[in-house]
C-alpha positions as CSV (number, residue, x, y, z in Angstrom):
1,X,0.0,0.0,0.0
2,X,2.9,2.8,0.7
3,X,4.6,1.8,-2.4
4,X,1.6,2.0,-4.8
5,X,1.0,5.6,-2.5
6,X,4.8,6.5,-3.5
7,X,4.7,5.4,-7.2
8,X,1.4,7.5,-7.6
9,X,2.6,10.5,-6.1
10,X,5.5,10.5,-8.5
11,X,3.6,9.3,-11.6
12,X,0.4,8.1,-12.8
13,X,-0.4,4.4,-11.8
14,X,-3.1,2.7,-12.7
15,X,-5.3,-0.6,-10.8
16,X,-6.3,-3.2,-13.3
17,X,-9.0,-5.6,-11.6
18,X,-11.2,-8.4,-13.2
19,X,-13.5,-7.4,-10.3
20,X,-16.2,-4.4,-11.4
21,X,-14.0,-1.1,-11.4
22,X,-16.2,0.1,-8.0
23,X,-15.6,-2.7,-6.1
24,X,-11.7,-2.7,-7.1
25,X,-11.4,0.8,-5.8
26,X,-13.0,0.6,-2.9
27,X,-11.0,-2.6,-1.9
28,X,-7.5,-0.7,-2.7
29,X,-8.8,2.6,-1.7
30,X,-6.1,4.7,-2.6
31,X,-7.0,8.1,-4.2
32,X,-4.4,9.6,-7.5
33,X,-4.8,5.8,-9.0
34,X,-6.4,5.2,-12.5
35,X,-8.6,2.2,-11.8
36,X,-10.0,-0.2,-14.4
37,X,-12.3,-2.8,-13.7
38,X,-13.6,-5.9,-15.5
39,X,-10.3,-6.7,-17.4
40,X,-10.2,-2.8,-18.7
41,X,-13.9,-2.7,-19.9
42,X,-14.6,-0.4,-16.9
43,X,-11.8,2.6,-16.9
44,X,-11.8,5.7,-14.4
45,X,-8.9,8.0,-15.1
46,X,-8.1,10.8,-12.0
47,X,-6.4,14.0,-12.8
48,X,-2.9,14.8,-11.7
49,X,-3.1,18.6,-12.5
């Protein structure tokens, strides 16, 4: 959890979850992640500007 925290404070990271993309982020629950669910059908891209 700190390193994925570190690596997305640095640059953008994305989750990749065969789970539904809500479920996966609110497992990991780590804000300044992309996060894609179902195998990249579901895709939620977070700003870092």
């Amino acid at each position: 959890r700190e390193v994925v925290q570190e690596l997305a404070s640095l640059c953008a990271t994305s989750v990749v979850s065969g789970r539904a993309r809500d479920k996966a982020e609110n497992f990991v629950m780590i804000e300044n992640l992309h996060y894609a669910g179902n195998h990249g059908a579901e895709i939620k891209l977070v700003s870092h500007y």
